[in-house]
N, C-alpha and C positions, 0 to 999 in steps of 0.2 A: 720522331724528330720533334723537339722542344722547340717552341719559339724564342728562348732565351738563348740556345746555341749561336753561336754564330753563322752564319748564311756563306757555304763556301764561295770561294771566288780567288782571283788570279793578282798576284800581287807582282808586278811589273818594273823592274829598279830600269831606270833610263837615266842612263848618263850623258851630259853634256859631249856633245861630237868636240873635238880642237877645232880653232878656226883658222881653215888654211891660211887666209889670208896672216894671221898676228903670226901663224909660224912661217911664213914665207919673207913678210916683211915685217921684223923688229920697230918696235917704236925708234923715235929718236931719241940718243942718248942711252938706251938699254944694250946692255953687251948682249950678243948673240952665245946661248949656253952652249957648248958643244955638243953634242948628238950620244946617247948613250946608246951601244950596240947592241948589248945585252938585253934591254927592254922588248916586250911583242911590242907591236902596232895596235894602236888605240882603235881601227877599224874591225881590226879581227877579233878582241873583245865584246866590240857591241853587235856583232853577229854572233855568236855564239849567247849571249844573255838574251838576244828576241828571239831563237828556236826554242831554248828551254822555256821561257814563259808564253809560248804556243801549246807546248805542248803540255807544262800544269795546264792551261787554260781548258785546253780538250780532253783531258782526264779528268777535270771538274766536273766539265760539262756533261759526261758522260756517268760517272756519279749519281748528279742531279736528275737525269733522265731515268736511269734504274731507280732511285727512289722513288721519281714518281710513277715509274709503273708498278712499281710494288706495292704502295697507298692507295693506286687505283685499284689493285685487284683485290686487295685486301677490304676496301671499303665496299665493294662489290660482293664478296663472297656476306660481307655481315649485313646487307641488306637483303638479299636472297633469305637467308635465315631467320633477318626478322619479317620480314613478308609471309613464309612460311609458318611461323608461330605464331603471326596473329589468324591465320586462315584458320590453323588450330582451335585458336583461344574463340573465333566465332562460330567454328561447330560444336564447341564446347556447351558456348553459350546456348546456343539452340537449340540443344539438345536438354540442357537446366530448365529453360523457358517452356518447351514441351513437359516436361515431368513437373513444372509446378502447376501446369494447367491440366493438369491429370489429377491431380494432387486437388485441387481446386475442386475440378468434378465431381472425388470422392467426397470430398464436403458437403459439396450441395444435397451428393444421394444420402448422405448419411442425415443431414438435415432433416429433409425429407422422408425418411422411412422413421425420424423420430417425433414427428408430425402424426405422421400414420398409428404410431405406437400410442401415441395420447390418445387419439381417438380410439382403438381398441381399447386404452384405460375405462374411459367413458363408458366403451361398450357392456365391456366386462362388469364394471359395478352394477350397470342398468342388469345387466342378466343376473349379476349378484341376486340383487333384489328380487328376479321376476323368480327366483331360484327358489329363493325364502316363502314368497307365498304360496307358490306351487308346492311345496313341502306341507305350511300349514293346511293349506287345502286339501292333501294325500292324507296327513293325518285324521283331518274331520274326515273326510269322506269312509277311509278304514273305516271311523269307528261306528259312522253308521252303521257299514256295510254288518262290522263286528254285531253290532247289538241289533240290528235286523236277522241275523243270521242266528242269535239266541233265541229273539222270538219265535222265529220258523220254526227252532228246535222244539221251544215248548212247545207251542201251537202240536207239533206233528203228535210230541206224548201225549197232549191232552187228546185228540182224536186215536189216537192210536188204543187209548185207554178206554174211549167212549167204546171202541169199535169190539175191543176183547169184553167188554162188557155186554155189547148187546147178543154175541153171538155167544156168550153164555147163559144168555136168557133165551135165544130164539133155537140156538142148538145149530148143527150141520146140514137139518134140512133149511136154516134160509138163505138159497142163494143170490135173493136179491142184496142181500148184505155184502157177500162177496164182491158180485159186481160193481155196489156202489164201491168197496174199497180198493177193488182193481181201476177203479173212473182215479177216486183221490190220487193215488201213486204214480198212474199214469200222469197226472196231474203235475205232483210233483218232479217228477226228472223233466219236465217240460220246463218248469219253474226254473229249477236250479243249473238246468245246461243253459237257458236262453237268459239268465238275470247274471250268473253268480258265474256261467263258466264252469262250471263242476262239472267235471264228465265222471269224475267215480260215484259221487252220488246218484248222478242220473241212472246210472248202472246198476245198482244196485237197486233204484225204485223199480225200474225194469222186471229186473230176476225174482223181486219180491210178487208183483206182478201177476208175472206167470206162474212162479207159484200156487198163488190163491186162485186160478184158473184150471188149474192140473187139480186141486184142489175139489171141485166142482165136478169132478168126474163125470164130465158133458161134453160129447163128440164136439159138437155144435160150435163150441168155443175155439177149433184148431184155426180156420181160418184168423181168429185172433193173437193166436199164442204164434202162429206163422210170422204175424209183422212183427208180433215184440222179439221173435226172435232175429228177425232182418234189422230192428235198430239196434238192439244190443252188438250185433255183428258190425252195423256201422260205429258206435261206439268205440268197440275194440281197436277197430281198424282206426279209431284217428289218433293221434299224435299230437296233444298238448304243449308247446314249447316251454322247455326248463328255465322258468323264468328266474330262478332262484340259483343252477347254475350258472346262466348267463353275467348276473348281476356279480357271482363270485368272479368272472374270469374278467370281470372290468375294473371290480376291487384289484383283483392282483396285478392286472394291465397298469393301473394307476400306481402301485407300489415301484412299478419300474419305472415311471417315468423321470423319475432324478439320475437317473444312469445313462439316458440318451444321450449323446453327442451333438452338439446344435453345428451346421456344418461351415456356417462364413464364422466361429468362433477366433480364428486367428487365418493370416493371409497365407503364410506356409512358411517351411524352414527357412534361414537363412542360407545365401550362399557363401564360403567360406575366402575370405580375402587373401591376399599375399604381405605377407608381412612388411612395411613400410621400411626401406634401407634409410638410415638414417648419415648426413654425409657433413660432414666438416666444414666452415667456414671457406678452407682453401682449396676443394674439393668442387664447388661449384662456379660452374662458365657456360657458357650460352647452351653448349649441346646437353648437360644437365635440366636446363630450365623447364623445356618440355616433360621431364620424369617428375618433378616435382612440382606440376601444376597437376598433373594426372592424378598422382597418390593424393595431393590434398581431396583434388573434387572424388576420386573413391572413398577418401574417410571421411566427406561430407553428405554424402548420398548412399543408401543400403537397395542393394536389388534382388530381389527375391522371386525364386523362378516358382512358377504354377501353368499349371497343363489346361485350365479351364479360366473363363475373363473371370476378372480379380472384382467383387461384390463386398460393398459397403457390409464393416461388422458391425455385431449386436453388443454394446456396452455391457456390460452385469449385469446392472439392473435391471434395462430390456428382457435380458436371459431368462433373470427372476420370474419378470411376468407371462412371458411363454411360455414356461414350464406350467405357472399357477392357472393360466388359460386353457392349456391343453387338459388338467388335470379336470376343471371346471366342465370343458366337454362332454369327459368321457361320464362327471357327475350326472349332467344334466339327460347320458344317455344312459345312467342306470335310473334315473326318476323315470324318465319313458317305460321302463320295463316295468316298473312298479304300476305305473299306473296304466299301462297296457297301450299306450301313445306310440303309432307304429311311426308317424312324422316326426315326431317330436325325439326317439330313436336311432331313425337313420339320420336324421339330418345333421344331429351331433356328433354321431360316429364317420358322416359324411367328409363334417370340416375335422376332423381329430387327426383323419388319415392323408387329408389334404395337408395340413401341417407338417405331419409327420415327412411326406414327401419334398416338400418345400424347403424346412427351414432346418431339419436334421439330419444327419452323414447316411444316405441310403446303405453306406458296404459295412455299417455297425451289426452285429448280430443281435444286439437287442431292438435295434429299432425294425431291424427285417419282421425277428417275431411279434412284435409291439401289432406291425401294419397285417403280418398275414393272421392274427389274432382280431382286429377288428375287418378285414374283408370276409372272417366267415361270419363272425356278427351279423356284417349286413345281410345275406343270405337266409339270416333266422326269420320268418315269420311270426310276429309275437298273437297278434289277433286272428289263425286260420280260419276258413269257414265252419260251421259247425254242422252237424248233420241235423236232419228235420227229423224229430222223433213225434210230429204231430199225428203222422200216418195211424199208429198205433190207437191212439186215444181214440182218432176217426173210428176206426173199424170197431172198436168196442162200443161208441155211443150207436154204430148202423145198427151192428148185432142188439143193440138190447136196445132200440125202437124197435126193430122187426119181431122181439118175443113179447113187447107190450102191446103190437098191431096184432098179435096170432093168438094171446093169452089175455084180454084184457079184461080189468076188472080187479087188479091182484092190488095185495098195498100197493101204496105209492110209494117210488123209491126216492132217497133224498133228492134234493135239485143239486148237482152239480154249477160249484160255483161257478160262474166269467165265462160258462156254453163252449169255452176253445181251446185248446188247448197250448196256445201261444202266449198267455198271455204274462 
């Protein structure tokens, strides 16, 4: 209903009653009209015109009362509805206000874990560097070790040459020649097991050894040839670790590592929406409204389902240096094998696998074998203990006091260099 309408209402025609009097008694001088028969009575008229404008008046009114219950309820029902939709529009909203303070959080950690990341930068270059001279250092030390190991060579031919020489001057009866070059050999496997680690050479001085003791064809010398034959036995029985395979399965460990899976690399699938109904100017009125505050806040916000809490990603970049990090590990735990460093070893292969577990997709098949590839690593013993081959050397310096104490007076035999055979 417009206010421009007009406002119903009862429109009342009232006509003047006759006055008995003027029709009872004429003026003077006015003829008296004669009476028309045929006419109603002017009283029956205006009864009949006040019933009918009673009852417009009461049909109005009654009008007017239904319309105003029909604007009451009418104004009633759309204030329910808008109460209802702002109830809506504030779970809405608290529900946005929650997801940006989530959102928020993921900032901070992500912040934060790229804090941390610099500083592993830091770290990384410092090990860079410690990496570098620990390499030059590997290298000098090699080549001592290299051209100490040439000397020994020639050192042994030149004595070896003295020794073929004197026993072709002195012949097979002198066995003190022998002995002293059972003392030399003895000598060296002692050398080269306790300096250089060489258990084949020590074995071989051994066997040489005993040799030139069978050689001698003298009961007397069994209790000797007894021990050398007890260390060459522990010889055998030990077990060198394959420093040289070890170092290849870190190389190829390292070749895989650009094929790991870093595992916060994305949050997870999408979940797939309902296609947004799109609806006509004339198409929308209040029970619409609610649908289409919905679909907008869906096409304003993406939710994405994960079975595990949802952890700050790693940029690219990041990624890059993880990778270059881990690689660097597993470097610094083939230098350990090189240079026989059992700390320096595990400790890298330590954090390699701790990574591995932490930052990369454990159900990947390459990073399973990656990690069961460095936990038998760690199990390898690079420096085991060695065995004591000094026993041997003992027994022969006892034995050959005890024929100098029974026989004495004979040449003197060379002096055995350093008296020990440790050394």
């Amino acid at each position: 209903m417009n206010q421009d309408d007009p406002k119903p209402g009862v429109v009342i025609d009232v006509q003047p009653e006759p006055d008995d009097g003027a029709s009872d008694t004429p003026a003077d001088g006015d003829a008296v009209a004669p009476a028309d028969d045929g006419a109603p009575p002017a009283a029956a008229k205006s009864g009949r015109s006040g019933v009918l404008a009673i009852v417009l008046a009461l049909l109005a009114l009654l009008a007017v009362a239904a319309a105003g219950v029909f604007a009451y309820r009418y104004w009633t029902d759309v204030n329910a509805e808008l109460a209802a939709l702002d109830a809506r529009i504030g779970e809405a909203a608290g529900q946005q206000q929650a997801l940006q303070r989530r959102v928020t959080e993921a900032t901070a950690a992500l912040a934060s874990q790229a804090g941390a990341l610099d500083e592993q930068r830091d770290v990384l270059s410092q090990q860079r560097l410690a990496v570098d001279e620990a390499k030059q250092a590997f290298v000098q030390q090699e080549q001592r070790l290299a051209d100490e190991n040439l000397r020994l060579q020639e050192r042994e031919a030149e004595l070896r040459a003295a020794v073929a020489d004197v026993h072709r001057r002195v012949g097979r009866s002198g066995t003190q020649w022998i002995i002293a070059e059972v003392d030399y050999l003895l000598r060296i496997a002692n050398h080269r097991l306790i300096l250089a680690r060489d258990t084949g050479t020590a074995q071989v001085a051994l066997e040489l050894a005993d040799q030139r003791l069978r050689d001698t064809q003298d009961p007397g010398w069994a209790g000797v040839r007894a021990q050398i034959a007890r260390d060459i036995a522990k010889l055998a029985a030990f077990e060198a670790p394959d420093s040289a395979g070890m170092a290849a399965r870190l190389a190829a460990a390292i070749e895989q590592i650009p094929q790991l899976k870093i595992a916060r690399a994305t949050i997870g699938p999408e979940r797939t929406l309902p296609e947004r109904v799109a609806r006509e100017p004339g198409e929308r009125s209040w029970d619409t409204l609610l649908d289409d505050l919905w679909s907008g806040f869906k096409d304003a916000v993406r939710i994405r389902e994960r079975d595990q809490p949802v952890q700050a990603m790693l940029p690219p970049e990041q990624q890059f240096f993880l990778y270059e990090n881990l690689k660097l590990q597993l470097e610094a735990a083939r230098l350990g094998i090189a240079r026989g460093d059992q700390a320096l070893f595990r400790d890298n292969l330590g954090t390699a696998s701790e990574w591995l577990a932490t930052y990369f997709e454990p159900g990947d098949g390459t990073t399973a074998a990656l990690r069961d590839t460095l936990d038998t690593l760690l199990g390898v013993e690079l420096e085991p203990e060695l065995p004591d081959l000094s026993q041997s050397l003992r027994a022969l310096r006892v034995r050959r006091q005890l024929l100098d104490d029974v026989a004495p007076g004979g040449d003197p035999l060379p002096a055995a260099e350093g008296g020990t055979g440790t050394q």
